[in-house]
N, C-alpha and C positions, 0 to 999 in steps of 0.2 A: 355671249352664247357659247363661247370656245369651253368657256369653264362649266357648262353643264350638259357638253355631250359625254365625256368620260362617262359623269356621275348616271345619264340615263345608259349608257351602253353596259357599265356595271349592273346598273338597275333589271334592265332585259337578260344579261345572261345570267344571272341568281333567278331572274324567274324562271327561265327556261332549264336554268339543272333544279329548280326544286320540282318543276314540272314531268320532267324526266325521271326525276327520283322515284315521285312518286309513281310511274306506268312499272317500275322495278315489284314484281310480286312480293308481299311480306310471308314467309315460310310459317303459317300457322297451323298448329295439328288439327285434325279431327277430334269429337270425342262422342263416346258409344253413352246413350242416358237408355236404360230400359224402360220404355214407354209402355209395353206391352197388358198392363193393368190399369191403364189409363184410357187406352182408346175404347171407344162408342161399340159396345156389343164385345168384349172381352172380359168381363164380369167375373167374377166368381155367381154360380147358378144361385147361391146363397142369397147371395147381394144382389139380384134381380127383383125387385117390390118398390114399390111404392111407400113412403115413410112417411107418416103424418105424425112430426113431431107434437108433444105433447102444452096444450097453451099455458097459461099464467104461470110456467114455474121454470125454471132451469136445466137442464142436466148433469147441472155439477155434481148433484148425488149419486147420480152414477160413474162417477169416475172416469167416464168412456166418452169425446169427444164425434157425437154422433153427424155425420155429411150427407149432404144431400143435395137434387139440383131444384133452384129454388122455382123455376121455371116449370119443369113437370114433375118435381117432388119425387122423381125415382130416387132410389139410396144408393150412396156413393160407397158407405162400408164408417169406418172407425179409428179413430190413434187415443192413446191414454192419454190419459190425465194425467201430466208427471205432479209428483211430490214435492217439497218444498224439499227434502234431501237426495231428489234426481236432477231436480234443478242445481243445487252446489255443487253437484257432482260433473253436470255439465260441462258447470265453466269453469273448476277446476283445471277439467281436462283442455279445456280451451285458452285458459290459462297458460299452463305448461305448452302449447301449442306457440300462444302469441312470443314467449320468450326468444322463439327460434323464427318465428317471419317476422320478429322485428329489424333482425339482420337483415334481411333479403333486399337486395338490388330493384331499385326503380325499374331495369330491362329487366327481371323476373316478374314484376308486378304487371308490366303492361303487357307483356305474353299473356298473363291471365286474362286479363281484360279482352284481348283481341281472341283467344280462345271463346272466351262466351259471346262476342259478338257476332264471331263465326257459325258459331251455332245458332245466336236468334233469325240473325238475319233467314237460314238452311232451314229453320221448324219455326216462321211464323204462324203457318197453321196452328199446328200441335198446342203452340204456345196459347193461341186465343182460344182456340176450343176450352181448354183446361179451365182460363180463364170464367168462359163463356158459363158452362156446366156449373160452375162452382158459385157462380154469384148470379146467373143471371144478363148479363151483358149481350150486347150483339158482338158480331165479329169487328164489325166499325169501329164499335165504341173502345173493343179490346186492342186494335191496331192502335189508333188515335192515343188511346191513357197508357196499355201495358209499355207496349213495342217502341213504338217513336220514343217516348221520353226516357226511356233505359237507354237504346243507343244513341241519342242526343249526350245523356248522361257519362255512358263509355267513351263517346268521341269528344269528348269535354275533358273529361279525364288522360286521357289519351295525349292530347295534345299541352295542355296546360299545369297537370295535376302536379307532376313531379315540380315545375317553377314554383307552384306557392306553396310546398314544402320544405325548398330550401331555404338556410338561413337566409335573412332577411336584414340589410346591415340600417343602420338609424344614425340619426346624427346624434354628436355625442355631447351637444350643448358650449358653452363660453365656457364655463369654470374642466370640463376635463377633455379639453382638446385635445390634449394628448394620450388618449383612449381610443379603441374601438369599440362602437356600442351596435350589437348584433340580436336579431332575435331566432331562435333556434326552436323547433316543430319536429317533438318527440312523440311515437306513439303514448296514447293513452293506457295501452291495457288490453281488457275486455270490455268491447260496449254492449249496453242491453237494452236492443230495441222491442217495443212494444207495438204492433203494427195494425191497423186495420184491414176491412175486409173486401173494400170498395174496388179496389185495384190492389188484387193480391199478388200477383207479378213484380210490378214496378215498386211494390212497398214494402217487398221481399229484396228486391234487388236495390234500390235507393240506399238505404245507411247500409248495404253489406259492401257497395264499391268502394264508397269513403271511408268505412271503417278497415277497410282491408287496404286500400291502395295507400293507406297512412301509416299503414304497418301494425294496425290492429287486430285480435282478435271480435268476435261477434259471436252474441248467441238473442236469436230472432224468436219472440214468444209469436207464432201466427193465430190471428183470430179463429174462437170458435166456431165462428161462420165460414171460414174460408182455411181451413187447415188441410182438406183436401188435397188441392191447389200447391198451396204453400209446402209441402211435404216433397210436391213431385220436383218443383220448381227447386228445390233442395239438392236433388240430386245431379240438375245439373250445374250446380255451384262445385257439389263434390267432388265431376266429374275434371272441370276446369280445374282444380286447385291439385287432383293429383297429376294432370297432364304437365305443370310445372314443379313438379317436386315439391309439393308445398304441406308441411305436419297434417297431419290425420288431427281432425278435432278444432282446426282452427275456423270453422264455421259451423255453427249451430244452428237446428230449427228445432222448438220444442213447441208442445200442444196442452193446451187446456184450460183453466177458468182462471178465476180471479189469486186463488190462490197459488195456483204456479208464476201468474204475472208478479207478485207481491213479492215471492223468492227471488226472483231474478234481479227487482231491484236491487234489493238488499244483498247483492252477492259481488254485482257487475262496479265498472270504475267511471262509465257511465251512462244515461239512460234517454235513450231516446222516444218518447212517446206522441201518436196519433191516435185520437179518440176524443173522447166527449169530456166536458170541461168538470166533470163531476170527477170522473174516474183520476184525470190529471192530477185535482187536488189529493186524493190519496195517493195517488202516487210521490208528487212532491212529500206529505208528511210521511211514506215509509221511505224516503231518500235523505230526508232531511237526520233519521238516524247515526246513518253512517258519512253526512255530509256529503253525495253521493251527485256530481254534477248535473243536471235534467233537460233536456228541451224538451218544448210541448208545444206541440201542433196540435190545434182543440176545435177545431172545425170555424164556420162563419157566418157570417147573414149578408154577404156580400152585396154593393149597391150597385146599380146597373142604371146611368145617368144617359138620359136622349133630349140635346136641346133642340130648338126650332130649325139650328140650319142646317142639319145633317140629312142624307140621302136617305131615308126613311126605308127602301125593300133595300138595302144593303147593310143596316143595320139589322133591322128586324131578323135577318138569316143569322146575326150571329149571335140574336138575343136567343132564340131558340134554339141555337146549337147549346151555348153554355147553359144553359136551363135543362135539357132534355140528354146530355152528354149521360152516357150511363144511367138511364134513369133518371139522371139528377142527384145521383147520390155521389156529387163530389165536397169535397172540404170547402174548395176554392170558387163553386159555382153561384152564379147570379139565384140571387133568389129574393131581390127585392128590385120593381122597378120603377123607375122615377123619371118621366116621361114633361113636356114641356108642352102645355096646353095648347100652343096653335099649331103642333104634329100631334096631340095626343090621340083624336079619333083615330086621322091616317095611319097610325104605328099600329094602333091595338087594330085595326083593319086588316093590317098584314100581317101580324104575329098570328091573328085568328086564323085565315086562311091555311099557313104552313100548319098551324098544330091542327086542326083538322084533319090533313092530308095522312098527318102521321100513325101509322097501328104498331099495336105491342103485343107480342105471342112470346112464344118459343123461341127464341134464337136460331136455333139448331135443326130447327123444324120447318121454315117456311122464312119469304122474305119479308121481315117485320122490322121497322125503322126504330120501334126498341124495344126492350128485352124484361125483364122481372128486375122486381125490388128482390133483394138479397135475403131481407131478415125479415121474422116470421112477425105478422103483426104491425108491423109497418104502414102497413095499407089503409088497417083502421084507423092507426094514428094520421097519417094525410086526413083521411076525410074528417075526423076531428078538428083536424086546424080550418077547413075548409067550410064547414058547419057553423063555425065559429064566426068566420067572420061572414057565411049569407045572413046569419041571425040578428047580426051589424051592421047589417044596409052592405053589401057587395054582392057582385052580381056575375055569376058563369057567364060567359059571353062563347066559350069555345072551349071544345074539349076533341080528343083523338078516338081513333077506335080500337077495337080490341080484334085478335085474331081467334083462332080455334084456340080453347084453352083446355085443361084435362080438367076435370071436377074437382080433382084436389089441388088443386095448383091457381083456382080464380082467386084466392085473399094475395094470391104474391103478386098482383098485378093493380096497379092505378095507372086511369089513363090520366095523358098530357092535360093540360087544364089552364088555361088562361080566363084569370077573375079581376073585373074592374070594381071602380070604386069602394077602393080600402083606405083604410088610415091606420095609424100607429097605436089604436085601442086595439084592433086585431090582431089575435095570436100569431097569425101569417106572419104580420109584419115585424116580430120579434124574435118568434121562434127556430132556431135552426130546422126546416124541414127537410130536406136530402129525399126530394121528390120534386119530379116533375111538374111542379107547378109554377105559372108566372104573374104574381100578384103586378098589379101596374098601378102606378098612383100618379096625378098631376103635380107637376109645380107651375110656379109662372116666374121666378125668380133665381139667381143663379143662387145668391145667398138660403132660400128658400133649398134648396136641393143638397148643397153642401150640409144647411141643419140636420135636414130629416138622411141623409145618409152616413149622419153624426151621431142618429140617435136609436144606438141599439150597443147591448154590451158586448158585441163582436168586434173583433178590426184587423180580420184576415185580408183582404183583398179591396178592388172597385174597382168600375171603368167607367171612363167619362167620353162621352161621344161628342162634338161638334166640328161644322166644317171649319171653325176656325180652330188653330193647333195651338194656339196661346190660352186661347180662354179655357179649353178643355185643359191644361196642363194651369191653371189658375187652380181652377176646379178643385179639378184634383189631388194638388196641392194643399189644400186645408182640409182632405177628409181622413182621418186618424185612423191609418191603416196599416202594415208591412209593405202590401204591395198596392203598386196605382196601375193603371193602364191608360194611353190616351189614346184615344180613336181605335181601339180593339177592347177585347175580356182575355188580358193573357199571363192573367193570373193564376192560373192552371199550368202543368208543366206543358199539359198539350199542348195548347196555345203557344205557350215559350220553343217548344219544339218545332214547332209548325208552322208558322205566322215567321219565324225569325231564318228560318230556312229559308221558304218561300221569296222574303223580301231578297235575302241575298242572294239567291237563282236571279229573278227580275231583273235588280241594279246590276247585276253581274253581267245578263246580257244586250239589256239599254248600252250599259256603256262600252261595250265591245263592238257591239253598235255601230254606236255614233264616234268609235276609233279614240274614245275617250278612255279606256281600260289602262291604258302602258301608263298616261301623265298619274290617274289616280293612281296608281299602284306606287306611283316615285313618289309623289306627295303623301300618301298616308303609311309609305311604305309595307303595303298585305295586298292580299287582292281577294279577302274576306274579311263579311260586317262581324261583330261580335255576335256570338250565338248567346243567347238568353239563359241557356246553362251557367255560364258564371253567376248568374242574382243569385240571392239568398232566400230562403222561401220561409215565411212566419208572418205571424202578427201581433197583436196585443191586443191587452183588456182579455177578454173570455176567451180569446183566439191562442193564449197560450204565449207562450216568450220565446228565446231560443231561436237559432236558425240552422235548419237542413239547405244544401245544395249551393252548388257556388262554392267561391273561396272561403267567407263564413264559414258555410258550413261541413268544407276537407279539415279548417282548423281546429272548427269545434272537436273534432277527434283526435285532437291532440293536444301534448301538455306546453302548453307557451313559455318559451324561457325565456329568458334575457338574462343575455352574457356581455360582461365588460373585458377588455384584457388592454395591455400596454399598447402603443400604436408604435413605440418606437424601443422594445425590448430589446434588452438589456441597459440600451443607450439613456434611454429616457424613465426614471421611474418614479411610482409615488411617493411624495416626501410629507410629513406633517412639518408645518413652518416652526420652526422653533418659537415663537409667542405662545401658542399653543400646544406644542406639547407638554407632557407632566412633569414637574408642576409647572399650572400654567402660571404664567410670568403675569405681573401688574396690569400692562398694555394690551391683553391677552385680547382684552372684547372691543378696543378700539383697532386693533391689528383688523381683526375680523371684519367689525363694521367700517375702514375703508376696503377691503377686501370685496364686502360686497357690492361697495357700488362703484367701486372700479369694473368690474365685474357685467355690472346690470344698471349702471346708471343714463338716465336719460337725454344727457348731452356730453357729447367729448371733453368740452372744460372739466364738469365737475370728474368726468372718469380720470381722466389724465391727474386732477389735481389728487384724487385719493389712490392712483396707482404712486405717484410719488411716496404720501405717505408709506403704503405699502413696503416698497423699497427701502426707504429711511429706517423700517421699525425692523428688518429684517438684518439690515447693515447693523444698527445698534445689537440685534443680539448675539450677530457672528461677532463685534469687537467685542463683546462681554463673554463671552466664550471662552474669547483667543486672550484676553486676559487673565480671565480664570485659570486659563491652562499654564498661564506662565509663570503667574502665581504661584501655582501648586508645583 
């Protein structure tokens, strides 16, 4: 016992000055974002109407990226349409930008960071309304997906980011022990992300932390649907980056169709895209010109698995979170469920009841538990998929209500919709919907549940429910995904931000508790669980390759090196063995071949017996040498 009071009295006083460190204020500036054309009745008189965009066709030919909210269809106003030669010209200048923040100091980077954190946390309002307006969302929905998962995202960064930048040393194997083998994490360049409209916040903010905190430039193409948004959210990136002295132009936001997206590939060093799996593939062939590195996040058909012995209205709460989150309109949301015949009544019971309870309006207007689908037309596509499969034997069982809506604003709205018996002939059950709906299917077998959430061309995400943690981690284990989840859906970053918090609040004050706090802290040595920010977020098959967020994905924005150098310079250095150098000598490939399994052979005799030869063939060509020379 004598030899482990130091070690805990050491242990208490490191916690107690990091404890105290941190009560020490961090000195972070303010910064001024002119909001004043953004807030609710500040309009231009012009831009007061009502905008019923135009159906079946685009408005790419009008060069003018027309906004609106999609909730009461009032008009937001307008940004061009850049050029495929405003777009070079962009990232030229961001370019020229990155040159000079690729110097910058890790403590310049994380000022920035702590600069916009101090702002979100000071206008989370401002932040979700903007959000709200521009796609649709509630304010819930906008805290939950914009706010939390950004500042999860900064304080992730914040605390980790700078360690998995720095080289990173490796071992340097039998044959060059006498090496250092290091791998070093150089900015890339300019990255060129392509972003969706769903969460225009966080998808604005997501590869601009990583691509900047890595010493990158960025230049952000924002969705048609959400450019509003994405413009204003722009300027307080602007604002952060001049409050640390940081180049004019080292972060971009540009507006418009398919054709600005297309420039930017072809310009950037590399390209980060979220969208639909169609757009991805061109994207890949105009990247593949310039061999142009890509990730692609491509959306999912995520599985949402409930067996027999799980707490059935504890689950059901977060079947319907993850299903009705934003509409529904996430990448990583449930939208297939797979339910265990002797809870299935009970589940679809209680799923029914909560989506009932649920209405969808206005956000902005009244209190409505959710908010509008974003994109125009949407709504008939749901009820398409849902037409589809009543005409297949399924059956509505529960549906939500609707609030006061404006007459032009009723096609932006579906209500919540819980539909029983489907099968995998239904569109539902293949289709990526990004809608609030929750198709439920039975299984009666665990292998039975693994197939059928096997059998779809997505492999974004899933989450496996049972009260036992082995079998749900079985489960989930064989189903062909990027991300799994046991006993939650936290495949989402919400979830990851939120779910991962929360537990470590709990454990943190159980065990302070129960006076267990000080022993954990010396045994794992932290007195925090890993926050969920580290994982990497992607998938495969149609879900796209690549991974954003996490360690992953700070590296993906950077150039991977691997460097060798002497370990014992000057002292120690490489020699080619004389058998092998030019010309090579007779004995040249049997020198070699004991070399190598002196080297790598499988039992010490034979190594030992061919390091001998080794020696031997090395001895003979230094006397053949030293006779030569005497010779001569």
């Amino acid at each position: 016992m004598a030899f482990w009071w130091p070690l805990i009295v050491l242990a208490l006083a490191y916690g107690l000055c990091r404890f105290l460190f941190m009560l020490i204020p961090v000195n972070v500036p303010s910064i001024d974002v002119d909001v004043s054309d953004v807030m609710e009745g500040n309009q231009a008189q012009e831009n007061s109407f009502i905008y019923i965009p135009p159906r079946g066709r685009t408005q790419q030919s009008e060069k003018k990226v027309q906004c609106y909210e999609p909730a009461t269809m009032k008009y937001l106003g307008y940004f061009p349409a850049l050029s495929p030669s405003e777009v070079e010209e962009r990232v030229a200048l961001a370019k020229k930008a990155q040159t000079v923040w690729a110097k910058s100091s890790f403590k310049q980077r994380r000022q920035f960071l702590r600069i916009l954190l101090k702002y979100i946390i000071e206008h989370q309002q401002l932040i979700c309304e903007v959000s709200s307006r521009d796609t649709g969302k509630t304010m819930v929905d906008a805290s939950l997906g914009e706010i939390m998962t950004t500042c999860e995202k900064i304080t992730w960064l914040l605390s980790e980011g700078e360690r998995w930048l720095k080289p990173e040393y490796r071992s340097s194997g039998r044959s060059m022990i006498h090496k250092k083998a290091k791998v070093e994490f150089h900015p890339l360049g300019v990255i060129g992300a392509i972003v969706s409209w769903n969460y225009p916040f966080h998808n604005v903010f997501n590869p601009m932390l990583a691509a900047v905190f890595s010493g990158n430039g960025i230049v952000i193409k924002v969705s048609e649907h959400a450019s509003w948004s994405g413009c204003f959210y722009f300027r307080i990136i602007q604002a952060a980056l001049a409050a640390v002295g940081a180049p004019d132009n080292l972060v971009d936001v540009i507006t418009g169709f398919a054709e600005t997206g297309e420039a930017l590939v072809s310009s950037v060093d590399k390209v980060i895209f979220v969208g639909s799996p169609g757009v991805g593939k061109k994207i890949m062939r105009n990247a593949a010109d310039n061999l142009v590195p890509v990730t692609l996040e491509l959306g999912g058909k995520d599985a949402f698995i409930v067996c027999e012995d799980v707490d059935v209205p504890h689950v059901a709460q977060v079947a319907v979170r993850t299903a009705l989150q934003s509409s529904g309109q996430n990448c990583a949301g449930a939208e297939r469920f797979y339910v265990h015949r002797d809870v299935y009544a009970s589940f679809v019971s209680e799923v029914s009841q909560i989506v009932k309870s649920v209405s969808a309006g206005p956000p902005l207007t009244g209190r409505y538990d959710m908010g509008a689908l974003c994109m125009q037309e949407q709504s008939e596509r749901l009820q398409n998929l849902v037409n589809d499969a009543l005409e297949k034997g399924a059956e509505i069982v529960a549906r939500g209500s609707f609030g006061h809506l404006s007459e032009g604003a009723v096609d932006q709205f579906f209500p919540p919709t819980v539909i029983v018996n489907v099968n995998h002939t239904m569109k539902i059950m293949q289709e990526e919907a990004f809608g609030p709906i929750l198709p439920i299917m039975k299984f009666s077998t665990d292998e039975e549940a693994i197939k059928l959430a096997n059998d779809s061309r997505y492999g974004l995400g899933c989450g496996v429910f049972s009260g036992s943690q082995r079998r749900a981690r079985e489960i989930a284990s064989q189903i062909h995904t990027g991300i799994a989840a046991v006993n939650d859906f936290a495949s989402s970053y919400m979830c990851q931000a939120i779910f991962s918090r929360l537990v470590h609040l709990i454990l943190h004050k159980l065990l302070k508790c129960l006076g267990l706090l000080r022993w954990v802290v010396i045994l794992l040595r932290t007195d925090a669980l890993p926050l969920f920010q580290s994982l990497p977020f992607g998938g495969v098959k149609d879900s796209g390759f690549g991974r954003f967020a996490g360690i992953e994905g700070l590296r993906a924005c950077c150039l991977v090196k691997s460097v060798v150098e002497d370990r014992w310079w000057p002292y120690v250095k490489t020699k080619i063995p004389k058998p092998i150098q030019y010309p090579v000598s007779d004995g040249g490939f049997e020198f070699q071949e004991s070399l190598v399994e002196a080297l790598y052979g499988l039992n010490i005799r034979d190594r030992l017996r061919a390091l001998v030869t080794v020696l031997k063939a090395l001895s003979e060509q230094n006397s053949g040498s030293s006779t030569s020379k005497r010779s001569d």
